[in-house]
N, C-alpha and C positions, 0 to 999 in steps of 0.2 A: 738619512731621514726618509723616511716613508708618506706619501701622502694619499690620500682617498679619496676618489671622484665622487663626486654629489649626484652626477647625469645618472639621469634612471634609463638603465637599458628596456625598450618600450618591445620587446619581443612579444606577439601575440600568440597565448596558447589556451589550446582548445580543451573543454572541462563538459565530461559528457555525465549525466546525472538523471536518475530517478525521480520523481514529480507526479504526486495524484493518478497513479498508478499506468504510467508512463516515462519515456526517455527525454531528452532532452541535452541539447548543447548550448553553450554559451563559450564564447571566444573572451578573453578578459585581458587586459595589459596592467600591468604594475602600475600603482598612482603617482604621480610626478612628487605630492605633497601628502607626509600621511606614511601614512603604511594603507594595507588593503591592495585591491583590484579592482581596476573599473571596466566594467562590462562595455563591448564596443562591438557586438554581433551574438543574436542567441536564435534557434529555430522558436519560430511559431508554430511548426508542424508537432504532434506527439506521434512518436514514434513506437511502435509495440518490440520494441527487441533495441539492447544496447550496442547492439553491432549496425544496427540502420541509422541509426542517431551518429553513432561515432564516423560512420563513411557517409552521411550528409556533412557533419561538421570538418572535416578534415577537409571536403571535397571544397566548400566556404574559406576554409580557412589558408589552403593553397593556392585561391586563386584571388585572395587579396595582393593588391599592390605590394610593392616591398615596403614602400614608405604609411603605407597607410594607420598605420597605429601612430604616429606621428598628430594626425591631425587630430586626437584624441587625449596627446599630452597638454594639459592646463597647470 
């Protein structure tokens, strides 16, 4: 018999995107309830080139806590 865990693995991963002609990241974890992703880190800065967006966001996103998407699971 096989069974299936329900726990949502809360890994947070970094999503770097175009925007009103600009870069931009957003860090997002899996929804606990649902399907989707819920946003829990995004730059306020616009960045001119997708490589400066992406080494801001990485640089955010590495130096988050290990547990920290945790406190964003509801």
């Amino acid at each position: 018999m096989t069974t299936r865990s329900t726990a949502v693995h809360a890994s947070p991963m970094l999503h770097v995107f175009e925007q009103d002609g600009g870069w931009h990241w957003g860090i997002t974890i899996p929804r606990a309830a649902g399907s989707g992703f819920k946003l829990i880190a995004y730059s306020e800065t616009t960045f001119d080139a997708e490589v400066e967006a992406r080494r801001d966001g990485s640089r955010v996103l590495e130096n988050l806590p290990d547990d920290a998407a945790l406190a964003f699971v509801s």
